[in-house]
C-alpha positions as CSV (number, residue, x, y, z in Angstrom):
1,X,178.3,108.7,121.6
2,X,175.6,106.3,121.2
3,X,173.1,108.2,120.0
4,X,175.4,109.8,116.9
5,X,176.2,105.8,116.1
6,X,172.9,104.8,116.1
7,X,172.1,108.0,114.0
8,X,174.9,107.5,111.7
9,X,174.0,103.8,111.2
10,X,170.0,105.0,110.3
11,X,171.4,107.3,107.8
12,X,173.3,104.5,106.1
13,X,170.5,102.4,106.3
14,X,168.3,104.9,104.6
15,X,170.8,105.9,101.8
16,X,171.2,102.2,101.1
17,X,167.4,101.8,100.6
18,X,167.0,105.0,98.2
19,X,169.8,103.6,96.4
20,X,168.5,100.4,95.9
21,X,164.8,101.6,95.1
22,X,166.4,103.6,92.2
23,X,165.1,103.6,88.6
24,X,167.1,104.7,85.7
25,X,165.5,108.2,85.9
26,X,164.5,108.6,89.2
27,X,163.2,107.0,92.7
28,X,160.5,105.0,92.3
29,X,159.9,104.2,96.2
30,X,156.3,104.0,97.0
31,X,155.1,103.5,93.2
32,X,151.8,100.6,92.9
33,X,153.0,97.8,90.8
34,X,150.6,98.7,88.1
35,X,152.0,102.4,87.4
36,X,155.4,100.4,86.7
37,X,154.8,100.3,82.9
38,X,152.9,103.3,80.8
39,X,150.6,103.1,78.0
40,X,153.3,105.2,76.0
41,X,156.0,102.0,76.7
42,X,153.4,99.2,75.9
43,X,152.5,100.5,72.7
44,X,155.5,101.3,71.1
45,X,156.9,98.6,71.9
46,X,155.1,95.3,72.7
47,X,151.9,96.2,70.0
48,X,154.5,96.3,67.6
49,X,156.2,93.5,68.8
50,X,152.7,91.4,68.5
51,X,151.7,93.1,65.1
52,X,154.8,91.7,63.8
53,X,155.0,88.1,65.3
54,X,151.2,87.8,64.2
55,X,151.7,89.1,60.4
56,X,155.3,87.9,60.2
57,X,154.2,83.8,60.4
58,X,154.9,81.4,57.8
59,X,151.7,81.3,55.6
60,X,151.4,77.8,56.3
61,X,150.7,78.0,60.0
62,X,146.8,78.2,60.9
63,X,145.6,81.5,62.5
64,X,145.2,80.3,65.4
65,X,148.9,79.1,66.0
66,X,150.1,82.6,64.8
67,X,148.1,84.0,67.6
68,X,149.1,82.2,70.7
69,X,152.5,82.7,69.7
70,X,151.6,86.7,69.0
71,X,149.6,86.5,72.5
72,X,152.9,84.9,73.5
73,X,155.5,87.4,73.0
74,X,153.3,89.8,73.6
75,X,153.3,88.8,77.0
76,X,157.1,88.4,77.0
77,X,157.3,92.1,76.5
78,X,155.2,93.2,78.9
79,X,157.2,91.2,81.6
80,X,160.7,91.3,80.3
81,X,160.9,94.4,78.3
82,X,158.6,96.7,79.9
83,X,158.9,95.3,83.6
84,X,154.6,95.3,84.0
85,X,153.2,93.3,87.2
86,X,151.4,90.1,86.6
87,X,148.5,91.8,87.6
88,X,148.3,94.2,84.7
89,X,149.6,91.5,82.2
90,X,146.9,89.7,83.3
91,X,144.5,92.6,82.7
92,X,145.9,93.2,79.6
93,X,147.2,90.3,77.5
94,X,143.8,88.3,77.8
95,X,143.2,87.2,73.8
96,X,144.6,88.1,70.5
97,X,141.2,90.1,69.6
98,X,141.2,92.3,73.1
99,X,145.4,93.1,72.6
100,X,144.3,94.7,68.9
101,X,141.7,96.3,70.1
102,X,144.2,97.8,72.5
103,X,147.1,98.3,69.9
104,X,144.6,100.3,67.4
């Protein structure tokens, strides 16, 4: 009798972690942190994002302002929106010229 409890109690167990490791689409259980977020998902939505914050300024704000807040929300969608690890946002979102080299 024990041994079906203690059986029955690992099978909950593991159903409860599948279901709690579950992506929209599928199980993502043993993914690295930097496969989270694809190229596809990045540039359709956070290059645009920055290509619009950066071109979409008042004209009276310098360049440089534009593009910290670009760099800015650019950031913001990689972590929010997209759901990328610090460690590829860092790898990524370095300075306004490397993020539109990326977005070409």
């Amino acid at each position: 009798m024990t041994k079906i409890t203690c059986a029955m109690v690992i099978l909950l167990l593991w159903v409860g972690m599948l279901l709690l490791s579950s992506n929209e689409t599928w199980f993502n259980v043993g993914v690295p942190a930097l496969a989270q977020c694809s190229t596809w998902e990045i540039k359709n939505n956070c290059c645009f994002k920055f290509i619009k914050v950066l071109e979409g300024g008042e004209i009276t704000d310098p360049t440089e302002t534009r593009e910290k807040k670009a760099v800015a929300e650019f950031k913001r969608c990689l972590s929010k929106d997209v759901g990328c690890s610090s460690e590829l946002i860092a790898l990524k979102a370095k300075s306004a010229r490397e993020i539109r080299m990326y977005c070409e």
